[in-house]
Every structure is written in structure tokens, then in C-alpha cells.
GUROBA-519642 format. One record per atom (N, C-alpha, C): z, y, x; residue in one letter; residue number from 0. Coordinates in nm, 2 decimals, padded with zeros to 4 digits. Layout:
! residues N
DRENLUM  Z  Y  X  A  NUM
...
***
This chain:
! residues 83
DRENLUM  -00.46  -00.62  -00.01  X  0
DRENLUM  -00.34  -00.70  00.02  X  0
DRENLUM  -00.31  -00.79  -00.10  X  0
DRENLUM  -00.29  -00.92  -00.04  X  1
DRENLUM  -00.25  -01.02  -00.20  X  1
DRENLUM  -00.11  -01.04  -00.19  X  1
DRENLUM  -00.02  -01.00  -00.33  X  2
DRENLUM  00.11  -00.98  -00.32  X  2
DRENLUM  00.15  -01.06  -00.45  X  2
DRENLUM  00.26  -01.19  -00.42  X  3
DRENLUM  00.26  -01.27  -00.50  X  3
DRENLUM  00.42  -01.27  -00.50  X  3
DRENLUM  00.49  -01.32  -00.65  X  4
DRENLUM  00.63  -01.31  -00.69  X  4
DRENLUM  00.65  -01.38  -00.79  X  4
DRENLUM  00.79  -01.44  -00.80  X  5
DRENLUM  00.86  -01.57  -00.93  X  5
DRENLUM  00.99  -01.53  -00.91  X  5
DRENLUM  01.00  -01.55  -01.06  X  6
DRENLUM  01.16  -01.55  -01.13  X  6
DRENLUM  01.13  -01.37  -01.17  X  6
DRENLUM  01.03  -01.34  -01.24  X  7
DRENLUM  01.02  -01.22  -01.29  X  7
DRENLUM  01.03  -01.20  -01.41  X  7
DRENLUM  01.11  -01.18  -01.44  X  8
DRENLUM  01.11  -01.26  -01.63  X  8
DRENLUM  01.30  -01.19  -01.63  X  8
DRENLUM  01.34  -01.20  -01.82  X  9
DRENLUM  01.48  -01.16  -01.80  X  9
DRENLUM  01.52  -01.30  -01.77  X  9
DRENLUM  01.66  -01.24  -01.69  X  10
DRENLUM  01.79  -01.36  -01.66  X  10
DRENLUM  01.80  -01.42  -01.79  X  10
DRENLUM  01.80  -01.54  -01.77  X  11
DRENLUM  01.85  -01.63  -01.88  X  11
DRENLUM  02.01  -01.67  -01.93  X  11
DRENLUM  02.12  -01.67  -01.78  X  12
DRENLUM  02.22  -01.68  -01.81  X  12
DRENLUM  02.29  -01.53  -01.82  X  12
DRENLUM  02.26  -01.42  -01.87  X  13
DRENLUM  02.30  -01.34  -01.88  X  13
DRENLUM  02.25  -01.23  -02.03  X  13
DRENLUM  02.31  -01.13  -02.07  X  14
DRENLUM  02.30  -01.08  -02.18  X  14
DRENLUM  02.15  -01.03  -02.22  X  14
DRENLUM  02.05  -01.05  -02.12  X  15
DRENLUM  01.91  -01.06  -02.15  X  15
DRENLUM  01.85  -01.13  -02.19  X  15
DRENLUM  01.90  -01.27  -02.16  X  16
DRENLUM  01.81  -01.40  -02.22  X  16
DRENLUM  01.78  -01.42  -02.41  X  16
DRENLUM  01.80  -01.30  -02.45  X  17
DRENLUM  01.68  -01.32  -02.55  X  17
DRENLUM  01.57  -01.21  -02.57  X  17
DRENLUM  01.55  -01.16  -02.47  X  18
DRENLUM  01.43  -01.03  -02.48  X  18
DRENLUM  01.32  -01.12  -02.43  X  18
DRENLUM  01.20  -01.05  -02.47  X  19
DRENLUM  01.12  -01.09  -02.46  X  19
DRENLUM  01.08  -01.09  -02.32  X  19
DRENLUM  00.95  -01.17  -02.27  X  20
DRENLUM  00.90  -01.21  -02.09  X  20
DRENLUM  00.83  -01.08  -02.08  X  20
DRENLUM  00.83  -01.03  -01.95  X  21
DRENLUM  00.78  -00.89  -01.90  X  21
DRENLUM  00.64  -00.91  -01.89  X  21
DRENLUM  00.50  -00.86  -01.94  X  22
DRENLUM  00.42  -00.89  -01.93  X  22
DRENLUM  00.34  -00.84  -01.81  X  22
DRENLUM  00.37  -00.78  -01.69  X  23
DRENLUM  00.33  -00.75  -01.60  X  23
DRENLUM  00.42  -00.64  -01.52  X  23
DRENLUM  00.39  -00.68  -01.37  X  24
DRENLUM  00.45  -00.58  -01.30  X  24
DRENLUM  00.35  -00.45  -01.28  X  24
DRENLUM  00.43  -00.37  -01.21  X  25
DRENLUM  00.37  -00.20  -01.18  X  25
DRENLUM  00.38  -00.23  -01.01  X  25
DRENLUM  00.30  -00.21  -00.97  X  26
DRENLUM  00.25  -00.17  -00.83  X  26
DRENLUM  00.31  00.01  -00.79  X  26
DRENLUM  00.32  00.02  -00.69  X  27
DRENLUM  00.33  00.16  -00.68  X  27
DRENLUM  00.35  00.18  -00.49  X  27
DRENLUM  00.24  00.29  -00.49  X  28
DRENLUM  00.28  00.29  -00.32  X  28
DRENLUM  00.32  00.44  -00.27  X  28
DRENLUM  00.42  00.47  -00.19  X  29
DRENLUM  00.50  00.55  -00.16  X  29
DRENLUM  00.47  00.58  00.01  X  29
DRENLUM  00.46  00.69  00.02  X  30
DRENLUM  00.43  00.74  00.15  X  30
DRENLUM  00.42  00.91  00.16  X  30
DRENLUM  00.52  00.94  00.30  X  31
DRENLUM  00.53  01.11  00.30  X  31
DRENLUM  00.55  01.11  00.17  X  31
DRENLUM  00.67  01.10  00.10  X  32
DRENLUM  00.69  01.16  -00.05  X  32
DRENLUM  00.60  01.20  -00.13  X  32
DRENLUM  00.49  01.10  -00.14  X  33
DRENLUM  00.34  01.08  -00.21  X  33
DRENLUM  00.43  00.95  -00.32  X  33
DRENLUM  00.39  00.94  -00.47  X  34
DRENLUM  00.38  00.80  -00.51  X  34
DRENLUM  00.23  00.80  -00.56  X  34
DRENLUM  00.17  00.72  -00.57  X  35
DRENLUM  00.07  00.62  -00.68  X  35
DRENLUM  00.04  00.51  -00.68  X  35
DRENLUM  00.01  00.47  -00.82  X  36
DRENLUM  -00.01  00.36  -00.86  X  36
DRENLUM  -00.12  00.29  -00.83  X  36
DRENLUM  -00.11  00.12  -00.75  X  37
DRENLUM  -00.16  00.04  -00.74  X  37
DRENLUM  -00.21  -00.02  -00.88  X  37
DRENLUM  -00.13  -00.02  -00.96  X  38
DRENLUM  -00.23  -00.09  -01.12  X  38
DRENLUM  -00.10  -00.17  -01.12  X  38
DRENLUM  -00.15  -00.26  -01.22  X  39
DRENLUM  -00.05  -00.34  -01.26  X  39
DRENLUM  -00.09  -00.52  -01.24  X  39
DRENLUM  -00.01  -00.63  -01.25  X  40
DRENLUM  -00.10  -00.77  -01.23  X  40
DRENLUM  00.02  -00.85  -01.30  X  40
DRENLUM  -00.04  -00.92  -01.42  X  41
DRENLUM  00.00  -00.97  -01.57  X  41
DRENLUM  00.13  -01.09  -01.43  X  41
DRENLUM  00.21  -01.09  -01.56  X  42
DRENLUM  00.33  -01.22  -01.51  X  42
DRENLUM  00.28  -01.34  -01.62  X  42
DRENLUM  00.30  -01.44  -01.55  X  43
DRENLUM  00.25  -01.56  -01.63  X  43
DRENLUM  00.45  -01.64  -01.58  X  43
DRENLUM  00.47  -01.74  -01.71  X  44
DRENLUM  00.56  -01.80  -01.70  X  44
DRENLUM  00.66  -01.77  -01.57  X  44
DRENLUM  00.68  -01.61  -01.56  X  45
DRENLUM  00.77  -01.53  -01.45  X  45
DRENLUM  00.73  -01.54  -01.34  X  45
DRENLUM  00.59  -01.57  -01.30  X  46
DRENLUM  00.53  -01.54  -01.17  X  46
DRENLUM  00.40  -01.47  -01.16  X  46
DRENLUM  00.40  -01.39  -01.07  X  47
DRENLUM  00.28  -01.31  -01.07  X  47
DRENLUM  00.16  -01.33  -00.94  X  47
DRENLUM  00.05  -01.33  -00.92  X  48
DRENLUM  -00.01  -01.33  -00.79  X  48
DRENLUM  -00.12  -01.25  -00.83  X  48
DRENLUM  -00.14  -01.14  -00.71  X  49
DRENLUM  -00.30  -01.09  -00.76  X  49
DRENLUM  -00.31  -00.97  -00.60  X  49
DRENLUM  -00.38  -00.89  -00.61  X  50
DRENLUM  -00.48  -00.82  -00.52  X  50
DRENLUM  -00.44  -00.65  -00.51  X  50
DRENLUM  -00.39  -00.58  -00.42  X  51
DRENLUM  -00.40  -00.47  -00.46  X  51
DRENLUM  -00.47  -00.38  -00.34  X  51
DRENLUM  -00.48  -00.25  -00.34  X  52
DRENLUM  -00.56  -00.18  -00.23  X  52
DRENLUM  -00.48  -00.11  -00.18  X  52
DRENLUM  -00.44  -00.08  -00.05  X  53
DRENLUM  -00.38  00.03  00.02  X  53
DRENLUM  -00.44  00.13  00.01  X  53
DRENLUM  -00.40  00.23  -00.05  X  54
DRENLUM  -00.49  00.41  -00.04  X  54
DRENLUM  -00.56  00.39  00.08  X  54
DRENLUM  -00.69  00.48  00.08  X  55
DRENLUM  -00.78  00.46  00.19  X  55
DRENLUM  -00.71  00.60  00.27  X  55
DRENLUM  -00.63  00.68  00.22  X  56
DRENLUM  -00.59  00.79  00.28  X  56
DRENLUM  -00.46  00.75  00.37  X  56
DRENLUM  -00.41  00.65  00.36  X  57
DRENLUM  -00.28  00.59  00.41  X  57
DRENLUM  -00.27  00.68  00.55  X  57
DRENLUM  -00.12  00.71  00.60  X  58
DRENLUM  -00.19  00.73  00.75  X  58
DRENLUM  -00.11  00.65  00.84  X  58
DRENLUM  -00.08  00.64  00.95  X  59
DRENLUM  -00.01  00.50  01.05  X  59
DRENLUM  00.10  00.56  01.03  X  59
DRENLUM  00.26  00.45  00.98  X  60
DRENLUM  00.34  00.49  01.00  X  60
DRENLUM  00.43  00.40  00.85  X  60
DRENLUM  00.56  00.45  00.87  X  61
DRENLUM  00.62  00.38  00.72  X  61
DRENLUM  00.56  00.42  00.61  X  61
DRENLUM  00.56  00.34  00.48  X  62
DRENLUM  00.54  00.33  00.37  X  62
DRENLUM  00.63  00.20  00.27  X  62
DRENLUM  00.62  00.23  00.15  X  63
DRENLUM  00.70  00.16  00.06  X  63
DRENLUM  00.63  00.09  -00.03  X  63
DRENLUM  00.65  -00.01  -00.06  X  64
DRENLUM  00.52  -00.11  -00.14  X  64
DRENLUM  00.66  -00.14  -00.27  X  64
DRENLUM  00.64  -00.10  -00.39  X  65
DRENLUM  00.77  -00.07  -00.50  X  65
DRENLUM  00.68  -00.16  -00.61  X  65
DRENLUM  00.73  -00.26  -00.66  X  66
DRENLUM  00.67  -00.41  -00.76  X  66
DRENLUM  00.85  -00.35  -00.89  X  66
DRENLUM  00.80  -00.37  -00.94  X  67
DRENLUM  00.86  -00.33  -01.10  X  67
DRENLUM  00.81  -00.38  -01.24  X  67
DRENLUM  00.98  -00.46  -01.29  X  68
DRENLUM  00.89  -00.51  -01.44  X  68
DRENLUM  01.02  -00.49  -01.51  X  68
DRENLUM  01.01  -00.48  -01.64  X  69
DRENLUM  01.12  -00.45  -01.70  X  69
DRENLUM  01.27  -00.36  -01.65  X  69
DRENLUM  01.41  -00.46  -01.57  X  70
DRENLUM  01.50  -00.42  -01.56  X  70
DRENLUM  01.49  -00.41  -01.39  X  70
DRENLUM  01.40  -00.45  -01.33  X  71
DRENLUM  01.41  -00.54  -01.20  X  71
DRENLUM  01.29  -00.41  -01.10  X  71
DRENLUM  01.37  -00.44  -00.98  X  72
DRENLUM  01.26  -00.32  -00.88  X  72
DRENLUM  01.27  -00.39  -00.77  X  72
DRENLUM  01.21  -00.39  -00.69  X  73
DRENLUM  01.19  -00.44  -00.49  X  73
DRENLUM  01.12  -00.37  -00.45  X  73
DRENLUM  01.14  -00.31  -00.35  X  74
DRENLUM  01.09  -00.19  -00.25  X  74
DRENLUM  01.07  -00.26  -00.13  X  74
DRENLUM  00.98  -00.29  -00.05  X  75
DRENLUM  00.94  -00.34  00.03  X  75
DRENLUM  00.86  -00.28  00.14  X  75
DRENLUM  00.95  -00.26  00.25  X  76
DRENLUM  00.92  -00.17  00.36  X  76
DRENLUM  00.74  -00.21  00.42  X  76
DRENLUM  00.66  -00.13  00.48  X  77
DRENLUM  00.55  -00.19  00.48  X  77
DRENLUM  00.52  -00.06  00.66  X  77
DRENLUM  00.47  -00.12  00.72  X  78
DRENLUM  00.39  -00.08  00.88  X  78
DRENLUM  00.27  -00.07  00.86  X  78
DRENLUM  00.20  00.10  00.83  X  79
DRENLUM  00.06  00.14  00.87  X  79
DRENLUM  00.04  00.12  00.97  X  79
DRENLUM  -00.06  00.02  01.04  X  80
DRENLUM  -00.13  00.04  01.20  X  80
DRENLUM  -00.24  00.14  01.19  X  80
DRENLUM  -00.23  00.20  01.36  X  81
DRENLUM  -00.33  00.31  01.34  X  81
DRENLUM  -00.46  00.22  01.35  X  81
DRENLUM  -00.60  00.30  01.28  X  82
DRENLUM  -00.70  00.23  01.32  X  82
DRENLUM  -00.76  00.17  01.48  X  82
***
């Protein structure tokens, strides 16, 4: 699955704007109160695009697609179809 994101970087108008840029997000996939890690895919000038794999063990049904960099998280509801 190719999962792509901007404005990932610290707030600028706010007490973060002088830390440094997040150098990559954390992937992570959640299912049946399972986590692991997808890997990670570098942020360039606060946007990121790149490639990750759904466990081949997935099985049909909800799961949680969790993107994380620094202060910042999005959980992103996700539909296993059965094969």
C-alpha cells in the first residue's frame, strides 16, 4: 500500500518552531491487539511518500494503520477483505 502525507514537521506558529524537522515517520499496524512495525519512510521538507506491506497474516476485518513522527500520531481506520 503507498501511503503519502504533508505538514509533518513541528508547528511553526507555535512553541515548537525552533526544533528541529522530524526525519521520518514510524509505520505501525494494529490488529486483534497485535502491533508491528511497518518500518519507517524519511520526511523530506514535511512530506513523506513511500510503500508499506500489510502482514501477510492480516485476517478480514478491522485494523489500524498508526503514521507517527515526533509530537504528532493519525490512526487510520483500515477494511481487511476476505481473500
Amino acid at each position: 500500500m503507498t501511503i503519502a502525507g504533508q505538514y509533518w514537521q513541528p508547528c511553526n506558529d507555535t512553541n515548537h518552531s525552533t526544533e528541529d524537522p522530524w526525519p521520518s515517520v514510524s509505520i505501525e499496524w494494529s490488529q486483534a491487539n497485535e502491533v508491528s512495525s511497518l518500518g519507517s519512510i524519511p520526511i523530506e521538507d514535511g512530506a513523506f511518500s513511500g510503500k508499506v506491506e500489510i502482514p501477510a497474516d492480516a485476517s478480514p476485518g478491522g485494523a489500524v494503520l498508526r503514521i507517527s513522527a515526533g509530537y504528532s500520531e493519525l490512526e487510520l481506520p483500515i477494511t481487511v477483505s476476505a481473500p
